[in-house]
C-alpha positions as CSV (number, residue, x, y, z in Angstrom):
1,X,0.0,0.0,0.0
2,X,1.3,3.6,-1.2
3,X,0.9,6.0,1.7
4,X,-0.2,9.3,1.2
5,X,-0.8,11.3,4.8
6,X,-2.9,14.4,4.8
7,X,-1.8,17.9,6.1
8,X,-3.9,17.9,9.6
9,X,-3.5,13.8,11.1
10,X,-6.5,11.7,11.4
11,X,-6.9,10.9,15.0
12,X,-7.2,6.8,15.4
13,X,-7.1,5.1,18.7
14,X,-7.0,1.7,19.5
15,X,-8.6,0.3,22.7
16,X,-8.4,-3.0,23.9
17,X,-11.0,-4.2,26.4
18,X,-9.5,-5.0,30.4
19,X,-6.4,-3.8,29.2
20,X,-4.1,-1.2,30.8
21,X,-2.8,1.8,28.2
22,X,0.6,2.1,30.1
23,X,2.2,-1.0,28.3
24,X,1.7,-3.7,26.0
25,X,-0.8,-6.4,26.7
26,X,0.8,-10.3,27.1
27,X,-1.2,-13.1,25.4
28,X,-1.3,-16.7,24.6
29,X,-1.9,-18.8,22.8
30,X,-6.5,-18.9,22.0
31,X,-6.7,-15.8,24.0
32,X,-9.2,-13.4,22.5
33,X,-8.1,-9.7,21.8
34,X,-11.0,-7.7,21.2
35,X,-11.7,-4.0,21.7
36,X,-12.4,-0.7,19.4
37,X,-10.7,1.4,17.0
38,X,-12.2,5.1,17.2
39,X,-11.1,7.4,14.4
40,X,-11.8,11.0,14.4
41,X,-10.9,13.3,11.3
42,X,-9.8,17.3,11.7
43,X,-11.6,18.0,8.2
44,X,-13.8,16.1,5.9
45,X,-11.9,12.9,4.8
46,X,-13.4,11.0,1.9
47,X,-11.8,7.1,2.1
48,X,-12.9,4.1,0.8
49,X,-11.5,1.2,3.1
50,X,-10.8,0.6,6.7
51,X,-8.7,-2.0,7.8
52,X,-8.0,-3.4,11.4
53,X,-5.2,-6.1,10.9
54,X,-3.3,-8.4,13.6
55,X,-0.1,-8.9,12.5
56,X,2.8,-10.7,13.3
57,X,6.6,-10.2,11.9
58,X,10.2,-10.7,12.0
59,X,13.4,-8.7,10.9
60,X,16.7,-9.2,11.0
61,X,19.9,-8.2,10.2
62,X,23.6,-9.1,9.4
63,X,26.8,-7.2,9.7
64,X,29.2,-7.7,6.8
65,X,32.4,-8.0,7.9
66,X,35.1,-7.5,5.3
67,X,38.7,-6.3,4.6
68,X,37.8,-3.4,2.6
69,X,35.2,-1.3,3.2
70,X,33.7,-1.1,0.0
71,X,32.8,-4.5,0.6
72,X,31.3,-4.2,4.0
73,X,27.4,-3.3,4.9
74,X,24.6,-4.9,6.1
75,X,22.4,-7.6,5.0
76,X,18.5,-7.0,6.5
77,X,15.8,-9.7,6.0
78,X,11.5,-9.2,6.4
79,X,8.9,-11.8,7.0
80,X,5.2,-10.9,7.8
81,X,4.4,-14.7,9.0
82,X,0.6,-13.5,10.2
83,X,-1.9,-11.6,8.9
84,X,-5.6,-11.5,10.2
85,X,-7.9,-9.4,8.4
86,X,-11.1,-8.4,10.8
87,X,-14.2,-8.1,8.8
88,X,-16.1,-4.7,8.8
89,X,-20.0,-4.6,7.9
90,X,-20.6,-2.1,5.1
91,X,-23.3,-1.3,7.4
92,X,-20.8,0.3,10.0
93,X,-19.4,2.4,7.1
94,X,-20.8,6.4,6.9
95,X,-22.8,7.1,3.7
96,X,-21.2,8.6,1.6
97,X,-17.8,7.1,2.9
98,X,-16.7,10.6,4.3
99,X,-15.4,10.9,7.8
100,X,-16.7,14.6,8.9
101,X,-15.4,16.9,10.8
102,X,-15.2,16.1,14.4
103,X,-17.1,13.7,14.8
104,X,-16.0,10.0,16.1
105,X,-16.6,6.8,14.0
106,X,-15.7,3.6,15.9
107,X,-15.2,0.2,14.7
108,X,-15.0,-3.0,17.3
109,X,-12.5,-6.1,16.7
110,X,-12.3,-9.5,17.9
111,X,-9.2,-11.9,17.3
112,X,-7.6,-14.8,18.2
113,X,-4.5,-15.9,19.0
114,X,-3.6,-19.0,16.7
115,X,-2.0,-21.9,17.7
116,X,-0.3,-22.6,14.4
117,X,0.4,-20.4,11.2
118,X,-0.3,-21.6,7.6
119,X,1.4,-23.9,5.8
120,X,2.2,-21.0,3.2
121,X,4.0,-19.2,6.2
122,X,7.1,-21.6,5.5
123,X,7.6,-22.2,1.6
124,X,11.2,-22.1,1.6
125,X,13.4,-25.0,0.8
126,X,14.2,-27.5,4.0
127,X,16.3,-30.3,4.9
128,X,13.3,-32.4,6.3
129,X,9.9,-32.4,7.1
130,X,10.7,-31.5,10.9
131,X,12.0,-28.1,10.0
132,X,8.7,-27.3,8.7
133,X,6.7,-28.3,11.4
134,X,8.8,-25.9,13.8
135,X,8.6,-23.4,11.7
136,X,4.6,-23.8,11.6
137,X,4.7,-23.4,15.3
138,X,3.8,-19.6,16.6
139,X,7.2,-17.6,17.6
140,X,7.1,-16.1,20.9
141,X,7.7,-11.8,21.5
142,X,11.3,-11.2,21.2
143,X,13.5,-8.5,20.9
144,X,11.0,-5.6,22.1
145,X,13.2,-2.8,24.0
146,X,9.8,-1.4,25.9
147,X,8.6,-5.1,26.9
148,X,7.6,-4.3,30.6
149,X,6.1,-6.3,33.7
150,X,2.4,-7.1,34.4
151,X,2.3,-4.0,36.4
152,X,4.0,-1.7,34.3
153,X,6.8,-0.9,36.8
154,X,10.1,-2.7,35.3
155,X,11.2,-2.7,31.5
156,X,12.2,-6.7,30.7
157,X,15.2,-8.0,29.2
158,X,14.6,-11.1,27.1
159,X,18.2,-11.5,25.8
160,X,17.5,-11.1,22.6
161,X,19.8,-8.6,20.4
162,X,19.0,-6.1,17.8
163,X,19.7,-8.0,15.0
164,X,17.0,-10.8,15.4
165,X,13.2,-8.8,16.3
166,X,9.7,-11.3,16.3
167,X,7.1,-8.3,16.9
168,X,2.8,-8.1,16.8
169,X,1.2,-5.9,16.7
170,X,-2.5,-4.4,15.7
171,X,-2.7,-2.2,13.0
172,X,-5.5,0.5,12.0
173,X,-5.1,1.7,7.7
174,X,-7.2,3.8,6.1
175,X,-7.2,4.1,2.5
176,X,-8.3,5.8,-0.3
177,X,-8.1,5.5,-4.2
178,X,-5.4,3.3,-5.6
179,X,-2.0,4.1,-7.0
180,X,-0.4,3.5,-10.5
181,X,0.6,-0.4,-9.8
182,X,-3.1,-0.9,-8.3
183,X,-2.2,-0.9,-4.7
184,X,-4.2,1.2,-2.2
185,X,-3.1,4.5,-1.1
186,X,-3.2,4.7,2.8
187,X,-4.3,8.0,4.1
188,X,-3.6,7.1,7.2
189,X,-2.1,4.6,10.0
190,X,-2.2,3.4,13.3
191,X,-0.4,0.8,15.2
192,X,-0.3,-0.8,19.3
193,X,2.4,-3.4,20.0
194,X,1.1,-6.6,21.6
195,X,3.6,-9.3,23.4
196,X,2.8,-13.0,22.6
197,X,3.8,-16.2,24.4
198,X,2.6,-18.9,22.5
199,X,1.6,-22.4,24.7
200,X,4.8,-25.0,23.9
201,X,4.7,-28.3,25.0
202,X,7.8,-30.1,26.2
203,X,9.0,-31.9,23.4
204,X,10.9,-35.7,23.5
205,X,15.2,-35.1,24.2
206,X,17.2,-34.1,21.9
207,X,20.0,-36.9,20.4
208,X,23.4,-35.6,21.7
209,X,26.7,-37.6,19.1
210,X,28.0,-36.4,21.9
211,X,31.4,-35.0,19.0
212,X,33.8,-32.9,19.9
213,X,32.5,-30.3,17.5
214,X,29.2,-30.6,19.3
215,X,27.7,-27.9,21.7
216,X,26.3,-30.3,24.1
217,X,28.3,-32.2,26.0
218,X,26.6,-35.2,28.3
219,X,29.9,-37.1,29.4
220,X,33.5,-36.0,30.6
221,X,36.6,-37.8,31.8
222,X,39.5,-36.8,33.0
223,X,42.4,-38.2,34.8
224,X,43.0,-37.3,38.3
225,X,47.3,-37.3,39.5
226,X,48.7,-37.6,42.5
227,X,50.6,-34.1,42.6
228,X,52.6,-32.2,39.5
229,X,55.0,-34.7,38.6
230,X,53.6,-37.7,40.4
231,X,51.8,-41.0,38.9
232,X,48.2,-41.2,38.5
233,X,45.4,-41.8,41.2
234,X,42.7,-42.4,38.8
235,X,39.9,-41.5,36.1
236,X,36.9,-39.3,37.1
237,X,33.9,-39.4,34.9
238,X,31.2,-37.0,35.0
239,X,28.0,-37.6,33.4
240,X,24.4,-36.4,32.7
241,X,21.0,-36.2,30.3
242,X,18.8,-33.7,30.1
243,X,16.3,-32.4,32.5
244,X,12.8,-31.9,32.4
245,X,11.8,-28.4,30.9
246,X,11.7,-25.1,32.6
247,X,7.4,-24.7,32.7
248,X,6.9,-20.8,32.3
249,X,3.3,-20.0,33.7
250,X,0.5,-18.5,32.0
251,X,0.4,-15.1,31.0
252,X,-1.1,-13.0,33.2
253,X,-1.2,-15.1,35.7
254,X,1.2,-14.8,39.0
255,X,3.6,-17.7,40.0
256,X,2.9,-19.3,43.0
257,X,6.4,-20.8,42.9
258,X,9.5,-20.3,41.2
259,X,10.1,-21.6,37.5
260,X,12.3,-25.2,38.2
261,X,13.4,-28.1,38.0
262,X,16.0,-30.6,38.5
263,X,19.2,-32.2,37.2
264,X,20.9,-35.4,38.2
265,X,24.7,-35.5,37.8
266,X,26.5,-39.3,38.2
267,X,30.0,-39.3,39.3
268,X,32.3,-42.5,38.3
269,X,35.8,-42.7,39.6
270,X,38.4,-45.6,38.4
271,X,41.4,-46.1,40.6
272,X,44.5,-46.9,39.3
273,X,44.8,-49.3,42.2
274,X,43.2,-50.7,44.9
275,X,44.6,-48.4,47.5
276,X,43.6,-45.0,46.0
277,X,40.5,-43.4,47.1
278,X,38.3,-41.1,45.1
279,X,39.0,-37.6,45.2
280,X,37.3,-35.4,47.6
281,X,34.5,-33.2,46.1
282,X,34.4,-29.3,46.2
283,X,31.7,-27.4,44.5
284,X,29.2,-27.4,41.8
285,X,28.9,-24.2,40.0
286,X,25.3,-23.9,37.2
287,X,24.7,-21.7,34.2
288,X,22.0,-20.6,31.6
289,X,23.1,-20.0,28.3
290,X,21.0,-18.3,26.4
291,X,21.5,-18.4,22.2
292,X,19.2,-16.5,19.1
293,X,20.5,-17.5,16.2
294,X,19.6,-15.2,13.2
295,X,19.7,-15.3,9.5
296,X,19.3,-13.2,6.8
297,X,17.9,-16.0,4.5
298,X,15.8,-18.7,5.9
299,X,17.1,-21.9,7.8
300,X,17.1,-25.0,6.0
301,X,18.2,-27.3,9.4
302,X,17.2,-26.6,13.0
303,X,20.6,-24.7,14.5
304,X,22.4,-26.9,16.5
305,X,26.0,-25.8,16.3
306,X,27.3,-22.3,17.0
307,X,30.5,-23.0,14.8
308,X,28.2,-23.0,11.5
309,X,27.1,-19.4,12.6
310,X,30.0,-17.5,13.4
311,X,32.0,-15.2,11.1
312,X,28.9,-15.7,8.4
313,X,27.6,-13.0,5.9
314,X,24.7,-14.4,6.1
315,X,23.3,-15.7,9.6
316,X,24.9,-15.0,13.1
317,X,24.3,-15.6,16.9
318,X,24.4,-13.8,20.1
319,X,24.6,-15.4,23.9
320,X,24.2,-14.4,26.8
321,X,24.9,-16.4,30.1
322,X,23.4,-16.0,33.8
323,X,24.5,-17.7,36.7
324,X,21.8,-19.7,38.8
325,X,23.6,-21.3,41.5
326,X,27.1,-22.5,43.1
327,X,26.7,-25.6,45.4
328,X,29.4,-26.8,48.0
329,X,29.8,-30.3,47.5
330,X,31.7,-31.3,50.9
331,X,29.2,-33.2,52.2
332,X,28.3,-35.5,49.0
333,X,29.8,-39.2,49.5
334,X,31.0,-41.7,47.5
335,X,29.7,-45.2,47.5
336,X,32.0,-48.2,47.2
337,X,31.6,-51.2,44.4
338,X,33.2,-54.0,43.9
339,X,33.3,-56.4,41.2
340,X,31.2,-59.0,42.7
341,X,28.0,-57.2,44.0
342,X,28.3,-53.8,40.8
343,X,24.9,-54.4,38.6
344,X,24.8,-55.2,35.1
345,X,24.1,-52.1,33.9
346,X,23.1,-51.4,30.0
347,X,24.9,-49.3,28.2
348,X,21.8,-47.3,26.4
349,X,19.5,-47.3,29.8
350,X,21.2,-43.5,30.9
351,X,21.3,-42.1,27.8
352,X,17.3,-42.8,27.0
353,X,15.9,-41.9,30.0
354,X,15.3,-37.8,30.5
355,X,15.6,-37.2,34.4
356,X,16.3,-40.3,35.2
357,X,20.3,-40.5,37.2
358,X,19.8,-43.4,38.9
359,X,22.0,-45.4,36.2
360,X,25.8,-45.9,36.7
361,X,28.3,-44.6,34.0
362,X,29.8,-46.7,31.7
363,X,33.6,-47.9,32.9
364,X,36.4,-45.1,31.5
365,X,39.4,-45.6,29.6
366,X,41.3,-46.5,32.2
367,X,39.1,-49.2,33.8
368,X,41.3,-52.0,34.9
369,X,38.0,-54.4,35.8
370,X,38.6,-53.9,39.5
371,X,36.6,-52.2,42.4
372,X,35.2,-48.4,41.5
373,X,33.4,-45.7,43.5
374,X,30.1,-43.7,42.4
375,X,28.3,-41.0,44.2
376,X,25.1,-39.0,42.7
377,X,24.6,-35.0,42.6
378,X,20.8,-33.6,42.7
379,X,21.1,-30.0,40.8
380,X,18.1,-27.4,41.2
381,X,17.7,-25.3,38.2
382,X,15.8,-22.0,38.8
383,X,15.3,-19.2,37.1
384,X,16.0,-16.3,38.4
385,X,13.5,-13.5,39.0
386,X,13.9,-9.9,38.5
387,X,14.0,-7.8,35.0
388,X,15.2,-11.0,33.0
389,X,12.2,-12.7,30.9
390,X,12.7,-16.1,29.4
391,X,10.6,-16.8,25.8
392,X,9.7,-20.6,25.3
393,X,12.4,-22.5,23.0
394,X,11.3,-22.2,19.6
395,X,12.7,-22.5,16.1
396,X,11.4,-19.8,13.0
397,X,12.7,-19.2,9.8
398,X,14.7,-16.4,10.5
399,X,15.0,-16.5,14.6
400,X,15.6,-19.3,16.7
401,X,16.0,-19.1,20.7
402,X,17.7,-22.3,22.4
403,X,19.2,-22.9,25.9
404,X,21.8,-25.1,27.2
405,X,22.6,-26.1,30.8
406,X,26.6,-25.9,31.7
407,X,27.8,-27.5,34.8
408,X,31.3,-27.1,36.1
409,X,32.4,-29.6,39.0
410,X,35.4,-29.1,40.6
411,X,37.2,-31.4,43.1
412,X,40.0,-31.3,45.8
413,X,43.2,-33.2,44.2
414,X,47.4,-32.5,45.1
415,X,48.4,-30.1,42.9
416,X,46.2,-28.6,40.3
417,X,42.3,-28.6,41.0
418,X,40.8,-30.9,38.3
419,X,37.6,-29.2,36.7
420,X,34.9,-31.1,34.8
421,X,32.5,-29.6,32.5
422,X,29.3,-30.7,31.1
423,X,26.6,-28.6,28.5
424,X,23.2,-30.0,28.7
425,X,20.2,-29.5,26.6
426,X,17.2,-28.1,28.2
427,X,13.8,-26.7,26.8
428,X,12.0,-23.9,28.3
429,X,8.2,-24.3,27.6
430,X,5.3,-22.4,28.2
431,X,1.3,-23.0,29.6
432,X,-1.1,-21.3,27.3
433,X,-4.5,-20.7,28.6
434,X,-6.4,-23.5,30.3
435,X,-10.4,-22.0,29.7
436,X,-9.3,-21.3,26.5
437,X,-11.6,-23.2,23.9
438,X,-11.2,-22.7,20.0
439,X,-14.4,-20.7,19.3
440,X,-16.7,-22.0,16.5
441,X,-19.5,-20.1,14.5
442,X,-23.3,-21.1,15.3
443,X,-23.2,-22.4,11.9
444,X,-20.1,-24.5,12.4
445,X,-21.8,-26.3,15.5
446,X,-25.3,-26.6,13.9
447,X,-23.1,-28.8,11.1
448,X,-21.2,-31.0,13.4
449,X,-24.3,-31.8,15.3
450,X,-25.9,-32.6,12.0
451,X,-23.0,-34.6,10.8
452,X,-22.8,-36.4,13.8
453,X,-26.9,-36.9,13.9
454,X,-27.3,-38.6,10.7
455,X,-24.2,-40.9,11.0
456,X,-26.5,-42.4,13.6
457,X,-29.1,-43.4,11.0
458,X,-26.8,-44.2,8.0
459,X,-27.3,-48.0,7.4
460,X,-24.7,-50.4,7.5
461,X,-23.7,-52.7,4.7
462,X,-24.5,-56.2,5.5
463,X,-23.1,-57.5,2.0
464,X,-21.2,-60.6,1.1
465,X,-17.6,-59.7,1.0
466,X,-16.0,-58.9,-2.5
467,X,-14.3,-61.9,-4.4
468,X,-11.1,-60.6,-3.7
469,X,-11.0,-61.2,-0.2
470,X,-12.7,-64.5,-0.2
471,X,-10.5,-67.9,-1.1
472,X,-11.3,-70.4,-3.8
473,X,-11.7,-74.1,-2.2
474,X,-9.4,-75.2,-5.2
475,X,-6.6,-72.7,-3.7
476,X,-6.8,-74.3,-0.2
477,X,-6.8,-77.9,-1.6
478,X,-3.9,-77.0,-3.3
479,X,-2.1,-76.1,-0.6
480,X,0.3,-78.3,1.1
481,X,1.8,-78.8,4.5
482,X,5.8,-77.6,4.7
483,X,7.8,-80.7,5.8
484,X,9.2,-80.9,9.2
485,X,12.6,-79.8,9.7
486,X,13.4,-82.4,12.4
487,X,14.1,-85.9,11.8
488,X,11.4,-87.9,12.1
489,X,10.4,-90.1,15.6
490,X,10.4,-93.9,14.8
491,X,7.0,-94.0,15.9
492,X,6.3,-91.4,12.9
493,X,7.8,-93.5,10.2
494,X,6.1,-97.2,11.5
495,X,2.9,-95.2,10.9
496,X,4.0,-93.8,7.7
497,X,4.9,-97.2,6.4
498,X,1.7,-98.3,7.8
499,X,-0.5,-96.0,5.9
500,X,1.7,-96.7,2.4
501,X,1.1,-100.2,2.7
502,X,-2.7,-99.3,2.9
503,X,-2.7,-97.0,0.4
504,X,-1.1,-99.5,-2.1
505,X,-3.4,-101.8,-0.8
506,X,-6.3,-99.5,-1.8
507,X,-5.0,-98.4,-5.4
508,X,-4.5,-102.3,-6.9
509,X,-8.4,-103.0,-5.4
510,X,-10.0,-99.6,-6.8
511,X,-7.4,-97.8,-9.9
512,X,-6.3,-99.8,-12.9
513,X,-3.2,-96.9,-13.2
514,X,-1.0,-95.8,-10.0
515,X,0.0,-92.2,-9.3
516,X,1.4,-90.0,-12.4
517,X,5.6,-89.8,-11.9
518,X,6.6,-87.5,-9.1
519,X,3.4,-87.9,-6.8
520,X,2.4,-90.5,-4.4
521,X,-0.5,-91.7,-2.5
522,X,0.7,-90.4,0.8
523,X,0.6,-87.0,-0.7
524,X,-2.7,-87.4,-2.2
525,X,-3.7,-88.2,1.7
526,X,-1.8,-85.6,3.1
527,X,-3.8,-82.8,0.9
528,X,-6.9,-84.4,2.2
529,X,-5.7,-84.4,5.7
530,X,-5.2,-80.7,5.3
531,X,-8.5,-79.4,4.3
């Protein structure tokens, strides 16, 4: 649409009903936002249309970085992935279609937040049919500088940079004529930001290769020595899966508790013999990392490495990292195994089960097949509160918002203080509304209770079946029994021998001719056994 703003500024204000005006409105997914958009001219204003639009987009933008400078710029990218159009009765228009002077025309609006997007939101090309799918889902708010709280008294940081925006908003245009290439000249225009938090569910683990170019990590070894330039004591082994999701509440809806939940970290130690004991344990130390990854063209593969996006001309990341918690360890114990009473443990058993530490790691390098030690660590994860705001892990075309888990574990050894670190996948989801219903028309209803109404009365088919699915008696007399595999008992072949002797017996009394070449009585008998 062409824009084409008149001297004196058509007054249009959008209200949204039980909303406050000191900051933008937080939704979810099936919420209704309805309300009124009241438009008042200065002068006479001839139009033709009025549109009230919900919209949702994303932009983004990437940095050249070059030697020379002729070279260097910047790379932006657009998508409008949502676009719904509320319906205006002609009857609500003035006739003639002139907005006079003072007075206030108002036009009420009712939408609904959408689960998914159209599949014609994502037409690009993908690597697999997953991709899509993630790419239907919603994206949450991100990126909005005057985000604030429920009450309006604290801006919120989500973490998310410049270079990667996913805004809504509700839009008011007002048009009039057309222009040369037969789009609509817009006369004037009116925008409110909106902040949505789509419901995600918590989706199945990730698979971790667990390479070194990988950025999870779910196991670590390393060797523990007895001082600087003394022998080895033995191998420690950390390992972990990941956790249950971070479940962010409603919108609009206060906490009762804090956003958590828990990891389980399993500690192996190998000794190099029998008389060394398992280092003692100091302190547990637990970080968020927080990654958008942008693009300026869309994503063909869900982003799982942060090597692919940096020093790119075309797609880049940005992370932030909070600490949650530092735990002293002293008081954690190790528990004893020997080689007798240690469980057979499966190798595939920890790595399958999400939450679930109560499997022992797999033996190290080093394991010499003797006696071992294990002890188990129970990690909280909350988030923290204040002005930081977490957004549900999702994946877009252009923006995608992931989180990984890092946990450092450090232990008292002679010398240096061995240090073992682990990177865990972990999804933050979100509730969406629970009274939330899709709403259907009167009409829609009255046709699914018809539907369902005459299915009732529909007769059934009480036909023969088809010839296809029925069997010739000729095709099972035809069939034959497979010979057993096993030699036979000699009670099996004395009654064979029996029944040959009868069946010769039979054929000279009643048949002039014997069997055609390559058949025998007992087979004849056999067939007739089998029907």
């Amino acid at each position: 649409m062409n824009r084409i703003l008149p001297k004196s500024k058509i007054e249009t204000t959008i209200v949204l009903n039980d909303q406050q005006e000191a900051f933008a409105p937080s939704y979810t997914s099936l919420d209704e936002i309805s309300g009124q958009v009241s438009i008042t001219a200065p002068s006479d204003t001839t139009f033709d249309q009025v549109y009230i639009t919900l919209e949702g987009t994303a932009k983004t933008s990437i940095e050249k970085v070059a030697s020379t400078y002729t070279t260097s710029g910047r790379t932006e990218a657009y998508q409008s992935f949502l676009r719904l159009v509320q319906p205006i009765d002609e009857a609500s228009y003035p006739e003639p279609r002139v907005f006079d002077e003072g007075d206030t025309y108002t036009f009420p609006f009712t939408f609904n937040v959408p689960e998914r997007l159209l599949p014609q939101a994502c037409t690009h090309p993908r690597d697999n049919d997953a991709v899509h799918d993630e790419h239907l889902c919603l994206p949450p708010s991100l990126g909005d500088p005057l985000a604030a709280s429920e009450d309006g008294k604290m801006l919120l940081d989500d973490m998310a940079p410049d270079m990667g925006v996913i805004s809504y908003a509700l839009k008011v245009r007002i048009t009039k004529g057309r222009g040369p290439r037969g789009k609509h000249q817009i006369i004037s225009e009116e925008s409110r930001r909106l902040r949505v938090i789509p419901a995600c569910p918590e989706l199945p683990p990730l698979s971790v290769q667990g390479g070194q170019t990988d950025d999870y990590r779910l196991r670590k070894e390393k060797e523990i020595k007895k001082g600087m330039f003394k022998g080895k004591l033995g191998r420690l082994t950390m390992e972990s899966v990941q956790p249950k999701s971070l479940r962010l509440p409603p919108v609009r809806v206060e906490a009762s508790c804090p956003v958590t939940t828990l990891a389980t970290v399993n500690l192996r130690f190998d000794p190099a013999n029998e008389n060394a004991e398992p280092p003692r344990l100091n302190q547990l130390i637990a970080r968020l990392k927080v990654s958008t990854f942008f693009g300026s063209v869309p994503m063909r593969e869900l982003p799982t490495k942060a090597n692919d996006f940096h020093y790119s001309s075309i797609r880049g990341i940005y992370t932030e990292t909070i600490h949650l918690s530092s735990r002293c360890l002293a008081s954690v114990q190790w528990e004893y195994h020997s080689t007798i009473s240690t469980p057979i443990r499966r190798d595939s058993a920890f790595n399958t089960l999400s939450g679930q530490g109560t499997a022992i790691p797999r033996p190290s390098e080093s394991y010499n097949g003797k006696s071992f030690y294990t002890a188990t660590i129970l990690v909280p994860i909350t988030l923290p509160k204040g002005n930081k705001t977490f957004t549900p892990t999702f994946h877009s075309c252009l923006v995608s918002r992931v989180y990984a888990l890092d946990l450092q574990l450090s232990a008292h050894a002679p010398g240096i203080m061995p240090t073992l670190n682990l990177k865990l996948p972990i999804q933050v989801s979100a509730e969406g509304n629970i009274n939330a219903r899709p709403s259907i028309s009167d009409e829609e209803a009255a046709a699914i209770a018809a539907r369902e109404a005459n299915g009732v009365f529909q007769p059934r088919s009480i036909a023969p079946p088809s010839p296809e699915y029925t069997a010739r008696e000729s095709q099972l007399i035809s069939m034959q029994l497979p010979r057993p595999e096993y030699p036979p008992s000699p009670e099996y072949e004395e009654h064979r021998q029996l029944v040959g002797r009868l069946d010769r017996d039979y054929d000279s009394d009643h048949r002039e001719d014997g069997p055609p070449p390559g058949y025998s009585s007992l087979a004849r008998r056999t067939q007739s056994m089998a029907v």
